[in-house]
C-alpha positions in Angstrom: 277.8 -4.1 34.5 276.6 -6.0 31.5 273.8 -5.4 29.6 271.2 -7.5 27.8 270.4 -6.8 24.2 266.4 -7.4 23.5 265.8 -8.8 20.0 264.3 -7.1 16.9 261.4 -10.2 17.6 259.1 -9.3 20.1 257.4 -12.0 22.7 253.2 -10.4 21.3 255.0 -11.6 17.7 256.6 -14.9 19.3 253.2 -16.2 20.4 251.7 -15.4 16.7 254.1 -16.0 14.5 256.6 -19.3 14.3 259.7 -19.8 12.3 262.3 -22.6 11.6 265.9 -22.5 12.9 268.5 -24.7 11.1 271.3 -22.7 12.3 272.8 -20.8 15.4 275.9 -18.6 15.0 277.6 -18.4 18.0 280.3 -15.3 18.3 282.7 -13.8 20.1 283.5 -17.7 21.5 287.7 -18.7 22.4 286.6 -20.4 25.1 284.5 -23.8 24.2 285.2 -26.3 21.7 282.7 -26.1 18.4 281.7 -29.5 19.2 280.6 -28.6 23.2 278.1 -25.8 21.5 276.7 -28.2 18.8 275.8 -30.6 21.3 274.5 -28.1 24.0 272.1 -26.1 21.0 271.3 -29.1 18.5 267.7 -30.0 20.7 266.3 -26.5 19.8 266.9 -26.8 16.1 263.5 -27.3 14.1 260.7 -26.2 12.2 258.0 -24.2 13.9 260.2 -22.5 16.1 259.5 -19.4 18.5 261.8 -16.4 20.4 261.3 -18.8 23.2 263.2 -21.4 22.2 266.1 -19.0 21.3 266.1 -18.0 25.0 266.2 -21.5 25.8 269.3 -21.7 23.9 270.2 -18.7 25.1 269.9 -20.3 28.7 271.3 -23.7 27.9 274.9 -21.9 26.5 274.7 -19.4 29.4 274.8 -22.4 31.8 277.1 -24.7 29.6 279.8 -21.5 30.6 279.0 -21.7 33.8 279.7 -25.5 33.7 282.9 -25.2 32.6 284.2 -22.5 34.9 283.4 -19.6 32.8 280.8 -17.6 35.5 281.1 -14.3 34.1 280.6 -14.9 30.5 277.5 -13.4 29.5 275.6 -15.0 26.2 273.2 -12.7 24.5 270.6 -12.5 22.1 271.5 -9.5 19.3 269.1 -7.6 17.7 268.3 -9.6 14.0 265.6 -10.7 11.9 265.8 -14.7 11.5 266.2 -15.4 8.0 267.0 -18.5 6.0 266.7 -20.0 9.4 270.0 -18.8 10.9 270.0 -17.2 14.6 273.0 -15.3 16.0 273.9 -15.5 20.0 276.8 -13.3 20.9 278.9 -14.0 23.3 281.0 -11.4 26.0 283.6 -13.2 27.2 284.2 -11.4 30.9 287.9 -11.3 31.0 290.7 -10.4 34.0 291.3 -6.5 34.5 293.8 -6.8 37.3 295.2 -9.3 39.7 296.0 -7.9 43.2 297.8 -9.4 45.9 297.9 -8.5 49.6 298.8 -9.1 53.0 301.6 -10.8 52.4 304.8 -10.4 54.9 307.4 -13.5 54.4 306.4 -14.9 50.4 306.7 -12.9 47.8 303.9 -11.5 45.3 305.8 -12.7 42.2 306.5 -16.6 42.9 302.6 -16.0 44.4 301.7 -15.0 41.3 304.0 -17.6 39.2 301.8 -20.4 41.1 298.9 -19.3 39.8 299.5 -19.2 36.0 295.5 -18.4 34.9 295.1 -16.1 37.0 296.9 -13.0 34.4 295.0 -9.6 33.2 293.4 -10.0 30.1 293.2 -13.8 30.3 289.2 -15.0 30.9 288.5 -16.3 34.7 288.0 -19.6 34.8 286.7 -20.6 38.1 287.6 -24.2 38.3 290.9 -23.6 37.3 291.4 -21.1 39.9 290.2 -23.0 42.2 292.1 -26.2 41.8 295.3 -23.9 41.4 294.2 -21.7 45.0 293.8 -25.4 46.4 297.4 -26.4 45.0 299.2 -23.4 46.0 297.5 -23.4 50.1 298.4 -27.4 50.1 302.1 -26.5 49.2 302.6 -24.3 52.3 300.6 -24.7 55.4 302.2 -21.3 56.3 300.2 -19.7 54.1 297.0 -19.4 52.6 295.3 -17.5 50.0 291.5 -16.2 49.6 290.3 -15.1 46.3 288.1 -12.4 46.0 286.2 -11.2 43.0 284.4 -8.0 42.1 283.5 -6.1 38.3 286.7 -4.9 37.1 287.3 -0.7 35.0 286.1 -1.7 32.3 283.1 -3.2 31.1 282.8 -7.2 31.0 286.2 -7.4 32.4 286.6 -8.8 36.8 289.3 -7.8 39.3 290.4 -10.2 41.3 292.0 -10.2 44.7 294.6 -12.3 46.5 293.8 -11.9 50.1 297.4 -13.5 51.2 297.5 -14.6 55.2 300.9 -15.9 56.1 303.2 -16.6 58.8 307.2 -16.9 59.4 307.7 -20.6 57.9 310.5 -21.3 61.0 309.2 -24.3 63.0 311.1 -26.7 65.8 310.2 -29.3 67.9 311.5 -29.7 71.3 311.0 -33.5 72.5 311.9 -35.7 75.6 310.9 -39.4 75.3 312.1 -43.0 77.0 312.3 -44.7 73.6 315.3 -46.9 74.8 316.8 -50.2 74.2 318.4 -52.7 76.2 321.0 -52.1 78.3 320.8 -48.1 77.5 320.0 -45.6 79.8 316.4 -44.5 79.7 316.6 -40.9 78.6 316.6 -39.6 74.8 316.1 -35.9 73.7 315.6 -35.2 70.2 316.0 -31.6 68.6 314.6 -30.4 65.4 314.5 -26.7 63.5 312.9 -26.5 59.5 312.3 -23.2 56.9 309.7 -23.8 54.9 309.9 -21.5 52.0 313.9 -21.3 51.1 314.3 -19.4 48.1 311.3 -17.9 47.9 310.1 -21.2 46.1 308.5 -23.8 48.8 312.0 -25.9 49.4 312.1 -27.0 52.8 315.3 -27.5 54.9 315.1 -29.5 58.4 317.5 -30.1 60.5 317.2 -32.6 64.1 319.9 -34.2 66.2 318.8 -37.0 69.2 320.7 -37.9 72.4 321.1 -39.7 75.4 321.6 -37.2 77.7 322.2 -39.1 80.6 325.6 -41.0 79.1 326.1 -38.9 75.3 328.5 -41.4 74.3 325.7 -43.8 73.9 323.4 -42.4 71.0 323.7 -39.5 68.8 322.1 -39.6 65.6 322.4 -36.3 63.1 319.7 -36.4 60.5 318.9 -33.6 57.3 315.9 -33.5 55.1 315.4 -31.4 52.1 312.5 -31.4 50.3 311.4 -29.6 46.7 307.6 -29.2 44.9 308.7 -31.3 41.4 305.6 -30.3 39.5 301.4 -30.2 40.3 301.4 -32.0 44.0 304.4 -34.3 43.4 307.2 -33.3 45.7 311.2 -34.4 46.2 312.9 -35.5 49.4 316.6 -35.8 49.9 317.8 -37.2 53.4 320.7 -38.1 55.6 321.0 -39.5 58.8 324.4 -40.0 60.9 324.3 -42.2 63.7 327.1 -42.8 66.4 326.3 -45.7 68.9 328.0 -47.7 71.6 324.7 -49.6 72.8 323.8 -53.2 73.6 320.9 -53.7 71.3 320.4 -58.0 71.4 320.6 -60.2 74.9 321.3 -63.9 74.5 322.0 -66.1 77.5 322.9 -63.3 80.0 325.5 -61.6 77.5 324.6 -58.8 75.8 326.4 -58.2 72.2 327.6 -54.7 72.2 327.5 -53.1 68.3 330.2 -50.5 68.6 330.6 -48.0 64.9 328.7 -45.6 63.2 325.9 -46.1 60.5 325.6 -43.3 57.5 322.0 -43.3 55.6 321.3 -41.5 52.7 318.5 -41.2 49.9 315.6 -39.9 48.0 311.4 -39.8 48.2 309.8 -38.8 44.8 306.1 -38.6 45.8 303.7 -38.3 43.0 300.0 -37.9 44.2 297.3 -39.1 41.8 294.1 -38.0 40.8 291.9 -38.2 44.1 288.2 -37.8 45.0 285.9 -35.4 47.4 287.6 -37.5 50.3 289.8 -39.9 48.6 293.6 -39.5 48.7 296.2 -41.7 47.0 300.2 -41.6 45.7 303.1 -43.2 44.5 306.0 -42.8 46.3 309.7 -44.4 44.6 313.2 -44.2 46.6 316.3 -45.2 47.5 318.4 -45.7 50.4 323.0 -46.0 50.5 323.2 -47.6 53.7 326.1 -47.8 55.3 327.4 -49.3 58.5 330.7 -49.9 59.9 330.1 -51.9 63.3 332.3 -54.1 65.5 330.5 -57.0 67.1 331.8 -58.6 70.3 330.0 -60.1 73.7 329.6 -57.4 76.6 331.3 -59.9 78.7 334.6 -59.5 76.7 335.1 -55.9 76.9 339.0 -56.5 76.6 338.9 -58.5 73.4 338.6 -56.9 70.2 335.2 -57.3 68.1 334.9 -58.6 64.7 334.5 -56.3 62.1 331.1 -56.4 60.1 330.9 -53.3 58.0 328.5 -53.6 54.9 327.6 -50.8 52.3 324.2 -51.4 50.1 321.7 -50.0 48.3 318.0 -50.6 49.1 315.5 -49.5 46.6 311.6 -49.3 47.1 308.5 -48.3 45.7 305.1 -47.9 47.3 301.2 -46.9 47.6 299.8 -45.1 50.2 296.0 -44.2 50.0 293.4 -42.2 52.4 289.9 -42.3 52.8 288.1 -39.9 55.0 285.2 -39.5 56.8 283.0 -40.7 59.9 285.9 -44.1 59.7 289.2 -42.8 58.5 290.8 -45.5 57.0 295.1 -45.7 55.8 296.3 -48.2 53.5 300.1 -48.9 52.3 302.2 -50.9 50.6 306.0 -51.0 49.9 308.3 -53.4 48.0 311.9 -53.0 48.8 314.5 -54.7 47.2 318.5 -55.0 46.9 320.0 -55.5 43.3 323.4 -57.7 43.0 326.5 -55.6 41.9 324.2 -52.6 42.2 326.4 -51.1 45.5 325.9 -54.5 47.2 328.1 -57.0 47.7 327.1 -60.8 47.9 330.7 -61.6 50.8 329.3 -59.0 52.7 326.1 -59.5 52.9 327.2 -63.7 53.4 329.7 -61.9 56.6 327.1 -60.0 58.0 324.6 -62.9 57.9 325.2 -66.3 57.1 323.3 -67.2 53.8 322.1 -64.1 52.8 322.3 -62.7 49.8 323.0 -58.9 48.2 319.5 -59.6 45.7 316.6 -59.6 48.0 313.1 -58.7 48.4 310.2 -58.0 51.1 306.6 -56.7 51.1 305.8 -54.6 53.6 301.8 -53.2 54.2 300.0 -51.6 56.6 296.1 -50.7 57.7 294.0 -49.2 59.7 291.1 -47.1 60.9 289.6 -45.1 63.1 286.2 -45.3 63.9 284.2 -43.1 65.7 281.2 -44.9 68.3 279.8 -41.4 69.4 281.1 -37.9 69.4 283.4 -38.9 72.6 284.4 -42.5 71.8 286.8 -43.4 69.1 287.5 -46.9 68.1 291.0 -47.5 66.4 292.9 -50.6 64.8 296.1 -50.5 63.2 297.9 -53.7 61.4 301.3 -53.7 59.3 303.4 -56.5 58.9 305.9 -58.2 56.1 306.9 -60.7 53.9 310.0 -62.2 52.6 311.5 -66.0 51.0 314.9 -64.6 51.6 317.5 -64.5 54.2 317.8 -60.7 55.5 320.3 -59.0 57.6 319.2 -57.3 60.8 319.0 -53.7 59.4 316.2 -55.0 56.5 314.0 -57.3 59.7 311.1 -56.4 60.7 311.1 -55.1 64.5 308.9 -55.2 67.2 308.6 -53.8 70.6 308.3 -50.0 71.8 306.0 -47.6 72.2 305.4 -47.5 68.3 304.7 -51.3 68.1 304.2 -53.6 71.0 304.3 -51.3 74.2 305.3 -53.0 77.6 308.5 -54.1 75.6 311.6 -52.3 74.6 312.4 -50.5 71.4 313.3 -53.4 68.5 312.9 -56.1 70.9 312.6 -58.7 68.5 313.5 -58.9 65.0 312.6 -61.4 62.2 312.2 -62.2 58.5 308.6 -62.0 58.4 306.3 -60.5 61.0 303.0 -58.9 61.7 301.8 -56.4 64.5 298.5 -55.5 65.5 297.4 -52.9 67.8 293.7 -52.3 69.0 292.6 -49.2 71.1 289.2 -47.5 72.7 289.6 -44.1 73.3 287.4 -41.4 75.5 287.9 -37.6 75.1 287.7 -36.0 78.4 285.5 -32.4 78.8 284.2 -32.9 75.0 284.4 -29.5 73.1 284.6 -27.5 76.6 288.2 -28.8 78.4 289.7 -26.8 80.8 291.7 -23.8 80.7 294.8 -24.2 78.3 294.0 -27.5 77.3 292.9 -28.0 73.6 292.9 -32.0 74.0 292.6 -34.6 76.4 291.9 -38.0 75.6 292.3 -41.3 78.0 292.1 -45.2 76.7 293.1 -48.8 76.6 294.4 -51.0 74.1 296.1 -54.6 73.3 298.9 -55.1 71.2 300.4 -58.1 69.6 303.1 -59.5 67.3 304.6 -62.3 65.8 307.7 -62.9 64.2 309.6 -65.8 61.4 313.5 -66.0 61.0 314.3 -68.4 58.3 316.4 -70.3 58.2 317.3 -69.7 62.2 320.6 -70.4 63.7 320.2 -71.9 67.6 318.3 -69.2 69.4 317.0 -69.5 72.8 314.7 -66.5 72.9 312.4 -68.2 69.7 310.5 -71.2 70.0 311.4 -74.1 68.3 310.0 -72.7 64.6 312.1 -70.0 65.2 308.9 -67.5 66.3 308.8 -64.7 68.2 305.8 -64.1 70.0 305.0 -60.9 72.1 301.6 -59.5 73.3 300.7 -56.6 76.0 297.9 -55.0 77.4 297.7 -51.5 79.0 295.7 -47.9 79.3 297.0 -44.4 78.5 296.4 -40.8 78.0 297.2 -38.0 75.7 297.0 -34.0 76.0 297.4 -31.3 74.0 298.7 -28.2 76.3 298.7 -24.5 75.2 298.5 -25.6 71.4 302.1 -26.3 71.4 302.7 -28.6 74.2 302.3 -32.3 73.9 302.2 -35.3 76.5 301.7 -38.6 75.9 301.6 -41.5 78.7 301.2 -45.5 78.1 301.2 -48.1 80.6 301.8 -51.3 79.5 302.5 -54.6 80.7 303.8 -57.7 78.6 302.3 -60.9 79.1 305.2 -63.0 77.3 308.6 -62.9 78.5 310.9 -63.5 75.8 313.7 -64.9 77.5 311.5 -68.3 78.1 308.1 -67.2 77.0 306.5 -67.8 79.9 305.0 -64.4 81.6 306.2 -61.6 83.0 305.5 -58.8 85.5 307.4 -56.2 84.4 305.3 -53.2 83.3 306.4 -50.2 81.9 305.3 -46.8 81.9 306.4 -45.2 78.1 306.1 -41.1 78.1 307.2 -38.8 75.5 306.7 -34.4 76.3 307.1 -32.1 73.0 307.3 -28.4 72.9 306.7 -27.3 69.0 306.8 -23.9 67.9 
C-alpha cells in the first residue's frame, strides 16, 4: 500500500563517501510536537556522517509514531542530494477513509459514533486513543461491546476502520426470595426489580424494585428508584428514592418490644468520578447527599391501645468518599466515607434533641472498610472483610452503625444491635466443588466456613440492659455455608450460623439459624 522512496545516495557510495548533517527537515508532520522530533533525531546529528545514519533516523521517527499511537504513519527517505548538511524525511500521515459500524440491533450507529470522537474520516488513527475510547465506551454498557477492526482503506495511505458492534436488549430484573428479617417479623421477604440500560439512546439507566413480606404485607413494603447518567469520561450520576411503609417491632427491651409504626421517604444523589488508574489498579471519588425523612410513632408492643409518641425528623446527610481496587492473585477493596449533618442546612437541632436525647443536627462519623480475597490453590480461597465507624457525637438510630444479619454478623437477626461506634469482622475459607468441570447446569458451586464478629459503643448510654456496663455490644458467630450458581441465572445461597453471645444477658446461646436467599436474574 505504501511505498518506499530509495535515495539519490546509494549504500556502494555510503561506505566510501561521508558527509556532515546539521540539519533534518521533517515534512508532511501535524501530528508530533517540533520538540518530540528534535529530541528523537538530535543523536544522529554530526560530522562524518553516512546514508546509514539517515535510516537510523529514519527508524528512530518511524518508531517515535508508533509510540505515540500513530501505526500507520510511514516516514521516508526522499530522493536528494545532502547539501549544506541538511537532510529531508517525509512524512505520509495514513489517515481514516471510512468508519463502518455493524451488527448493531438495540444502540444506535450515531450516539456509537458520537462516543468515539477520533475515530472520523479524514482524521489520522491514533491507536491509543482509540483504544482508550473502545475501552470507555464497552465499560459504559455491559450490554454491548465493540471490536475494532482495521484494514488499508480506497485510497492510498488512508485505513478503514470497522465497528464490529455485538449487543443485546439492555432489559434486566431480578427475581429474589430471602429471610432477611427482624425481630418480631415474619420470616419471609421478596424483593422485585426491573432496569433499561440505554434510555434515550444515550446510556441513562432507569431501575425500578419493590420488597415485601409476603406472608403479613402490612408489615414491610419498601418502593425504591434509581436513575443513573454518564456525566463525562467514566464519571457517572445517580439519583435515588426509596419509600418505605412499616409496622414492625425492630428493638426488644425487657420482654416488650417497641413497635415503630410510619413511613420513611429517602432521597438523593451519587456523583462518581473515577481517577486515573493502573494495569490493575482502580480508584474514585464518590460525593452525595441524602433528604431523609421519617414520620414514626413510637410506643411499647404491650400498649397496643395507647397512642405512640410522635418522633418525625427531616434531615440532610451529606458524604463524601474513596473507594479503591487492586486486582490480581489477592483482590484487595478499600473505602472510606465521611458523612456529616450541617445545622440549619434541612436539620433541625429540637428534632434531632426529640428523637435522641443530646444529639445534635451538626454531626460527623467515619466509616471504612477492607478486605481481600486470597487465593491458597486453584480450589481454595481465603477471604477477610472488616468495616467499622467512628464518631465523638451523639447519633440517632438511623445514622448508628448496625450489626447482625446475613450481611454482618450471621446467626443473629437483621440490625440486631446498634451503636455509635462499631467494628465487624468476618473471616471465611472457601472450597469450590467439581473445579472447572461441575455438573450439568451448574456454572458454580462453592462450600465453606467462617467466623464473624462485632462490637459496638453508644455514648453517652441511657440504662440499657442488653449492653454491658460500658455501654458495649458484643456479638460473635461461627457457622459453614454454600453457594451455587444454577443455569447462569439462578442463584442460591445457604448460611448456617450459630451465635455464641446472647444479647439479652450475654451469656450464650443455642439458637442457630439457617439464612437462605434464591434469585432468578434475567
Amino acid at each position: 500500500m505504501f511505498c518506499l522512496c530509495l535515495p539519490f545516495i546509494s549504500l556502494a557510495d555510503a561506505t566510501a563517501n561521508q558527509f556532515d548533517i546539521w540539519e533534518y527537515q521533517v515534512e508532511g508532520n501535524s501530528l508530533l510536537q517540533n520538540s518530540e522530533i528534535e529530541s528523537a533525531l538530535y543523536p544522529y546529528l554530526g560530522a562524518g556522517r553516512d546514508l546509514q545514519v539517515i535510516e537510523s533516523a529514519r527508524d528512530r521517527l518511524q518508531v517515535l509514531y508508533k509510540q505515540k499511537g500513530f501505526p500507520i504513519v510511514v516516514v521516508s527517505i526522499p530522493q536528494q542530494n545532502v547539501v549544506g548538511g541538511t537532510v529531508k524525511l517525509q512524512v505520509t500521515e495514513g489517515r481514516i477513509d471510512r468508519v463502518k459500524i455493524t451488527g448493531n440491533e438495540y444502540f444506535s450507529r450515531r450516539d456509537i459514533r458520537e462516543e468515539l470522537p477520533s475515530l472520523a474520516a479524514g482524521y489520522p488513527l491514533n491507536m491509543e486513543r482509540v483504544r482508550a475510547e473502545v475501552d470507555e465506551a464497552n465499560r459504559l454498557n455491559p450490554y454491548r461491546s465493540l471490536l475494532p477492526v482495521i484494514r488499508p482503506g480506497r485510497y492510498p495511505g488512508t485505513m478503514e476502520l470497522e465497528l464490529k458492534v455485538r449487543d443485546r436488549l439492555p432489559l434486566h430484573g431480578n427475581v429474589e426470595t430471602n429471610n432477611r428479617y427482624s425481630a418480631s417479623t415474619s420470616h419471609a421477604r421478596l424483593s422485585l426489580s426491573l432496569g433499561y440500560d440505554n434510555l434515550w439512546q444515550a446510556s441513562h439507566s432507569l431501575s425500578l424494585g419493590y420488597q415485601m413480606s409476603p406472608e403479613v404485607p402490612d408489615e414491610v413494603s419498601v418502593i425504591n428508584m434509581n436513575y443513573a447518567m454518564p456525566t463525562g469520561v467514566d464519571s457517572r450520576l445517580a439519583f435515588y428514592a426509596v419509600q418505605s411503609d412499616s409496622n414492625v417491632a425492630t428493638v426488644t427491651a425487657e420482654g416488650d418490644a417497641l413497635t415503630v409504626l410510619g413511613n420513611g421517604r429517602i432521597s438523593g444523589f451519587r456523583s462518581i468520578h473515577p481517577m486515573r488508574a493502573g494495569a490493575s489498579y482502580f480508584h474514585s471519588v464518590i460525593v452525595g447527599a441524602d433528604a431523609k425523612n421519617f414520620g414514626e410513632e413510637q410506643r411499647l408492643a404491650s400498649d397496643e391501645n395507647t397512642n405512640g409518641l410522635n418522633v418525625p425528623i427531616s434531615y440532610i446527610n451529606w458524604s463524601l468518599g474513596y473507594n479503591a481496587s487492586l486486582r490480581g492473585s489477592t483482590d484487595t477493596h478499600f473505602s472510606i466515607t465521611g458523612n456529616f449533618g450541617i445545622r440549619g442546612v434541612g436539620n433541625d437541632d429540637e428534632e434531632f434533641d426529640f428523637k435522641r436525647w443530646l444529639a445534635k443536627s451538626s454531626y460527623f462519623y467515619l466509616q471504612a472498610g477492607f478486605g481481600q480475597q486470597y487465593a491458597l490453590t486453584h480450589d481454595w480461597q481465603l477471604n477477610y472483610n472488616f468495616r467499622g465507624q467512628y464518631t465523638e457525637t451523639l447519633l440517632i438510630s438511623n445514622e448508628q452503625f448496625s450489626a447482625g444479619g446475613v450481611d454482618s454478623v450471621r446467626g443473629y437477626l437483621a440490625s440486631s444491635a446498634l451503636g455509635d461506634n462499631g467494628i465487624q469482622a468476618s473471616v471465611g475459607l472457601n472450597y469450590s466443588l467439581f473445579g472447572d468441570k461441575p455438573p450439568a447446569h451448574v456454572q458454580q458451586w462453592t462450600v465453606g466456613v467462617f467466623v464473624d464478629a462485632a462490637r459496638l459503643r453508644i455514648l453517652e448510654a441511657l440504662p440499657d440492659p442488653t449492653a454491658d456496663a460500658s455501654h458495649r455490644t458484643k456479638l460473635l458467630s461461627a457457622g459453614a455455608g454454600m453457594g451455587m450458581q444454577l443455569f447462569r441465572d439462578m442463584n442460591l445461597k445457604l448460611d448456617y450460623a450459630k451465635p455464641l453471645y446472647d444479647l439479652a444477658d450475654d451469656g450464650f446461646d443455642d439458637g442457630a439459624k439457617l439464612h437462605f436467599s434464591l434469585g432468578y436474574e434475567f
